[in-house]
C-alpha angles and dihedrals in degrees: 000000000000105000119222118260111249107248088241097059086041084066111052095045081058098060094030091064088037088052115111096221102047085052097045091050086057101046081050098048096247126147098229144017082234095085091070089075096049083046094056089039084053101043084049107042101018089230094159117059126162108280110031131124113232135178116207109205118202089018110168139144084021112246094124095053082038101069099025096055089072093055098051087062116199109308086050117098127207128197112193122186132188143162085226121072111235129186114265133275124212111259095003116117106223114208104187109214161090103290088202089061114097082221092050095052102043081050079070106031081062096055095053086043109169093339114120109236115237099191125014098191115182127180090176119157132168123247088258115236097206087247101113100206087043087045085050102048084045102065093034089060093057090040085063089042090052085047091050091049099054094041085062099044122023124094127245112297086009119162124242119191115187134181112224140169123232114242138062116020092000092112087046091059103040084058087056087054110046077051082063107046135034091242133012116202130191121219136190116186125207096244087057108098113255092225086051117097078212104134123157111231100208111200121201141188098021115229102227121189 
């Protein structure tokens, strides 16, 4: 027997497939309507050049590493890591796993090897569980895993974007930041929804010690 589709999900398949960006990216080829916010952030703030080494965290389905690939050129280098497996991309390197595993990370770690990292861009999020102070923690918690990363990894006046969410602990994290790097930007791009506490904290000039 089909089941009914709950009127909530109804919903939001309706304005998903009215949305502009997801039909843009369609129309583009894209894999998401989620590169349109890496695309305003580089037109902006000119993150991406040819060259550079970059990692892409929470990467699938692959916008992100997508659009980025192309504006490495061909000496650049992109790492991209996900718990969910995504069809390939031409010159990315795909790790498959949970970035919050020790095994998962010096998977990584053992990709970038000795290389400085140039950009760390994550677009990381929990499975929400529908509990607001879990869903919170939750994406805080990645936010610090992204800002370890980077700390460990990027080179001398490197780049970190990193997708958070605005509440509990939000204020916390972007003070540890602005320690790591010489200026902390937010940004809120058009395609994220304008309900959503979504923002990007873009870190520049890493403070290497």
């Amino acid at each position: 027997m089909t089941q009914k589709r709950r009127p909530s999900s109804a919903r939001w398949l309706a304005e998903h497939e009215s949305d502009p960006y997801v039909q843009e990216a369609r129309r583009l080829g894209y894999r998401s309507r989620a590169v349109f916010k890496l695309k305003e952030i580089q037109e902006k703030d000119k993150i991406l050049r040819p060259g550079q080494i970059v990692v892409d965290l929470g990467a699938a389905p692959g916008g992100w590493s997508q659009y980025a690939r192309p504006l490495l050129g061909a000496k650049g280098q992109l790492f991209a890591l996900d718990i969910l497996p995504f069809d390939p991309i031409p010159a990315v390197d795909i790790i498959v796993g949970d970035f919050r595993e020790d095994a998962v990370l010096h998977q990584l770690e053992a990709k970038v090897g000795d290389l400085s990292v140039d950009v760390v861009l994550s677009d990381m999020a929990p499975n929400l569980s529908g509990v607001d102070a879990a869903d919170q923690a939750g994406s805080i918690h990645l936010c610090e895993l992204a800002l370890e990363f980077a700390k460990a990894h990027l080179k001398p006046r490197g780049t970190l974007l990193v997708k958070a969410f605005q509440g509990e602990g939000f204020d916390a994290y972007l003070k540890v930041m602005r320690e790591a790097f010489e200026t902390v930007s937010i940004r809120k791009p058009k395609a994220s929804r304008a309900r959503s506490s979504e923002v990007y904290l873009l870190a520049r000039n890493f403070r290497a010690v």
